[in-house]
C-alpha positions in Angstrom: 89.4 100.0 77.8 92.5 98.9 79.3 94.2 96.0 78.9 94.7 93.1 81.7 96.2 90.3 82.5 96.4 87.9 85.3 98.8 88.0 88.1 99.8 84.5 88.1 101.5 85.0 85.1 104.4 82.0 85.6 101.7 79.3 86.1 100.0 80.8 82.9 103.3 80.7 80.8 102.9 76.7 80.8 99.7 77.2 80.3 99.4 79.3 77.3 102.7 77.6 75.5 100.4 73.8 76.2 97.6 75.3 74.5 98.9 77.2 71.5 102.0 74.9 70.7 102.0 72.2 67.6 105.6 70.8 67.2 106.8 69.0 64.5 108.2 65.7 65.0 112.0 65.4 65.1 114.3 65.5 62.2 117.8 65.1 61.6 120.0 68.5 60.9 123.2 66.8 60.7 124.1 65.1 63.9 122.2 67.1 65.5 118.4 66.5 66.7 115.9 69.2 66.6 115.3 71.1 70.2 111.6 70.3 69.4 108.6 71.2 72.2 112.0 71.4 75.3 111.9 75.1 72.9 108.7 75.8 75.0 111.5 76.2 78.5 114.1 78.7 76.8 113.5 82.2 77.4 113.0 84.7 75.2 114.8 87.9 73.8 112.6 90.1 71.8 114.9 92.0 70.0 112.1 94.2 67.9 109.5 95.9 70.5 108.2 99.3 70.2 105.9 100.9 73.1 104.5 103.4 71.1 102.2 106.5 72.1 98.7 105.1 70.8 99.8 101.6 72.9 100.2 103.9 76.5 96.3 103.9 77.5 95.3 100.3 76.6 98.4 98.8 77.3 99.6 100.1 80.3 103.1 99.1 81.4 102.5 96.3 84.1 100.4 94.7 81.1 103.0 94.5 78.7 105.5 92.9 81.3 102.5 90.6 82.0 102.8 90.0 78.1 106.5 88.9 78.3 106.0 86.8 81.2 103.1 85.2 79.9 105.1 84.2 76.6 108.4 83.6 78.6 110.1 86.6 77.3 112.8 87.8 79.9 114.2 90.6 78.3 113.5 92.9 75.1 114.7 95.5 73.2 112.6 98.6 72.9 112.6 101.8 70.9 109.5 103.7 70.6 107.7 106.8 69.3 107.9 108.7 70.7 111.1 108.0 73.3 109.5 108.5 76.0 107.3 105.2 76.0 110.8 103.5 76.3 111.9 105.5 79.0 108.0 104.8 80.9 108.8 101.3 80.0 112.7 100.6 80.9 111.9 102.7 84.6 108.9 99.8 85.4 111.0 97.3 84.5 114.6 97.9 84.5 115.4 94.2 84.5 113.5 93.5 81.6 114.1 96.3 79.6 116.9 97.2 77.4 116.3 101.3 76.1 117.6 102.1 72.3 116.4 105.6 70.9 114.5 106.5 68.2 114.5 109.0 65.9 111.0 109.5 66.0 109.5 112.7 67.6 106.9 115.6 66.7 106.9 115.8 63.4 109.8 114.0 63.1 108.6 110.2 61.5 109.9 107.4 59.5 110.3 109.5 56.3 111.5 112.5 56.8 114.1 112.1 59.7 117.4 112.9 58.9 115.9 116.3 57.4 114.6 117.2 60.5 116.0 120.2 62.3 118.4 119.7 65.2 117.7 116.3 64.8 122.0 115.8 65.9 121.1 117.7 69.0 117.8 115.7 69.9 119.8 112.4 69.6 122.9 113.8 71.6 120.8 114.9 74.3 118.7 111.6 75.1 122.1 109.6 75.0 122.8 111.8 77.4 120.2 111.7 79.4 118.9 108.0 79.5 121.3 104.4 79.3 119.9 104.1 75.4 121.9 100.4 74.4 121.3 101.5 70.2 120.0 104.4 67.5 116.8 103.1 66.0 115.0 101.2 65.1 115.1 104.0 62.2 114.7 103.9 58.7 116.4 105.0 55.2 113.5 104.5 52.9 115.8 105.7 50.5 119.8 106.5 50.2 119.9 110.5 49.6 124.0 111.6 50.1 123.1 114.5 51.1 122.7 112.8 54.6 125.7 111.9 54.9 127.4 114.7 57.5 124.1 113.8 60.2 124.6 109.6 59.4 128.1 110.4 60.4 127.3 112.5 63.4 125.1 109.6 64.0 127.7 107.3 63.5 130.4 108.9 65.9 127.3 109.0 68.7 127.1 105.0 68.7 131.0 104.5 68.6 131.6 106.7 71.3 128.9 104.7 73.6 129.9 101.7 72.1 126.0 101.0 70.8 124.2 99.9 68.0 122.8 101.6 64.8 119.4 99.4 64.5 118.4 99.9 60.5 115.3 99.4 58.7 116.5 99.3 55.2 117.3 97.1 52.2 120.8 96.0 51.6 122.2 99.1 50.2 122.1 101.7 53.1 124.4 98.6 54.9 126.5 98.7 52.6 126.9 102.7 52.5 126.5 102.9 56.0 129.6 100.1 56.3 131.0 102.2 53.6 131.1 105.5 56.1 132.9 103.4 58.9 133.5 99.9 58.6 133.8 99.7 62.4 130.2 100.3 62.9 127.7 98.0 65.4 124.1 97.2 63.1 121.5 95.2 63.9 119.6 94.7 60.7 115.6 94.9 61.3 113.8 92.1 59.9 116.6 90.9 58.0 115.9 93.4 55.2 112.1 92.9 55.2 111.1 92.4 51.5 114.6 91.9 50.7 115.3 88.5 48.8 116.5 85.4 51.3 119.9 84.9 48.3 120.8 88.8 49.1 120.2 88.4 52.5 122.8 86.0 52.8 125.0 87.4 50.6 125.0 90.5 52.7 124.9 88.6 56.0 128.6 86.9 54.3 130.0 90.1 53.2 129.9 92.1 56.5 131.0 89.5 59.3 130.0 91.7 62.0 126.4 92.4 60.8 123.4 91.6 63.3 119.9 90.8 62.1 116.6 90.8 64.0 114.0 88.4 62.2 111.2 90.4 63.3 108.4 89.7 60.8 110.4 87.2 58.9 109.1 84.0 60.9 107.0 82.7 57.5 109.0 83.3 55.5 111.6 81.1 57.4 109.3 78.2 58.2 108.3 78.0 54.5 104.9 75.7 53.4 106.3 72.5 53.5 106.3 71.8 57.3 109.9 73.0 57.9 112.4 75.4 57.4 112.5 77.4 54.1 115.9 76.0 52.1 117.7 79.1 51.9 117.1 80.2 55.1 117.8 77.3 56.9 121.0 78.1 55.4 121.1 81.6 56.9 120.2 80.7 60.5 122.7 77.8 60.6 125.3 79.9 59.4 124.9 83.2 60.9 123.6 81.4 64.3 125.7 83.6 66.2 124.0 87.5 64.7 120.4 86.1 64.7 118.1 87.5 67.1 114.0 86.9 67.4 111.4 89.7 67.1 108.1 90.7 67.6 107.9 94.5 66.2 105.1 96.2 68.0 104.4 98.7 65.5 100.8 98.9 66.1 98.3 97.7 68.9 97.3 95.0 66.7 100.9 93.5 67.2 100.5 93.6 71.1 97.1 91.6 70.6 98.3 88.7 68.6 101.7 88.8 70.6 101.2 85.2 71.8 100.8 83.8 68.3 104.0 85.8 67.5 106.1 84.5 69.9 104.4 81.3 69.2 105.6 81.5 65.7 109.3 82.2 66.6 109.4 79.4 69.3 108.1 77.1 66.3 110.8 77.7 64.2 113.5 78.0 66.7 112.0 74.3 67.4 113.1 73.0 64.2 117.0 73.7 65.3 119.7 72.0 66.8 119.0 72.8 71.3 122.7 75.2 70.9 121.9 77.1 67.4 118.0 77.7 69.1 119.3 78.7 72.7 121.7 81.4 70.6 118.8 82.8 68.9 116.2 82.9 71.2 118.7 84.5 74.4 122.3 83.7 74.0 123.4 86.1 71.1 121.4 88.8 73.4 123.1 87.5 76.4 126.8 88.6 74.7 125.8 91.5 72.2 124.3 93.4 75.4 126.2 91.7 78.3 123.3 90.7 80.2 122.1 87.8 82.1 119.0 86.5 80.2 117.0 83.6 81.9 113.5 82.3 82.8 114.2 83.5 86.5 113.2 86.8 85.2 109.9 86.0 84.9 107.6 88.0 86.7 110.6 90.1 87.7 110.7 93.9 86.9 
């Protein structure tokens, strides 16, 4: 069955936000005061979005712009499996879309990657072909060094395009990817999902020019006691300016509940000072991928 949404999708946006929005009153963060329910007007980055093969027939591409517009998300960031669901994706909606290339193709999955054959010569020839913005979202379930000559080839792809390496990994790939070239652009997926909050501020500190998504992450920083979790308050106050929001599509269950996720993020971006909330939820986007990034994108392609 496919999937549909209504046209009017910039008198819906209001709509939906009224309906599935509980704010929490205003506190003090230092002398600052909490954006609060004005969060509901910012638009949206989605740094995390995949458009993956089983998501083609009942989420066809007009319905997942629909989706953004409905939730106020101008632009996004989109890797998929395999790439060509990017590619269907970013040529609907050039505006909207911002293409990064995964690994991910034939037999070619999460796991066994950088083993595959050719896999240099894949990766070389879709740069080539499409205006791909990042490598990944990939991921290095675990370090083997015997890797090393393709993460390098990899490497010397991104700094020759200027682009990012997007990573899922816990904090020691970082650190031996960092450890390969120091110069090297990372967005961080999920912020090391499963990794500690302490080591991912600790990492966040050591590399300066380390990016994170927070795909996935959004309980975890709102906490259970109707605010912001202590320590990572801490890490989105003081790495505002590498923070991006997330929704990671990964399976068609995502795109169903994707109004309660960017509900989520808008909730705790709410509990932030208007500047630190605006640089997380477009503004860090905005610079990082020298766009323009603004509601008037809505129902734009």
């Amino acid at each position: 069955m496919v999937f549909s949404i209504p046209k009017h999708t910039t008198s819906l946006l209001a709509a939906v936000l009224a309906s599935v929005f509980y704010l929490p009153a205003a506190q003090a963060d230092g002398d600052h005061t909490p954006i609060g329910d004005a969060v509901k007007d910012l638009p949206i980055f989605d740094a995390h979005i995949h458009y993956k093969e089983p998501a083609w027939k009942p989420y066809p591409v007009e319905s997942i712009i629909e989706l953004m517009d409905r939730n106020g998300v101008a632009m996004g960031l989109v890797s998929s499996t395999p790439d060509e669901g990017t590619i269907m994706l970013w040529e609907y909606a050039p505006n909207r879309i911002v293409p990064e290339l995964r690994p991910y193709h034939g037999n070619a999955g999460s796991s066994n990657w950088a083993k595959s054959p050719k896999m240099d010569a894949y990766l070389e020839n879709r740069l080539n072909a499409y205006p791909h913005e990042g490598i990944g979202e990939f991921h290095i379930h675990r370090l083997d060094y015997n890797d090393e000559p393709l993460f390098r080839e990899v490497i010397k792809m991104a700094k020759d395009r200027d682009i990012f390496l997007h990573v899922h990994s816990g904090t020691e790939p970082i650190r031996w990817l960092y450890s390969l070239d120091p110069d090297v652009k990372i967005i961080w997926a999920h912020a090391g999902l499963g990794t500690r909050a302490s080591a991912v501020y600790d990492l966040m500190s050591d590399f300066p020019n380390l990016v994170a998504d927070t795909s996935l992450r959004e309980y975890d920083i709102l906490g259970s006691g109707g605010g912001l979790d202590p320590t990572w308050k801490s890490i989105v106050i003081d790495f505002q300016d590498r923070l991006m929001v997330g929704s990671d599509t990964w399976v068609n269950g995502q795109w169903d509940d994707y109004d309660a996720i960017i509900t989520s993020n808008r909730r705790w971006l709410s509990y932030l000072p208007r500047d630190v909330a605006e640089k997380i939820a477009y503004k860090n986007a905005e610079r990082l991928f020298s766009r323009n990034i603004s509601m008037d994108l809505i129902g734009k392609r």
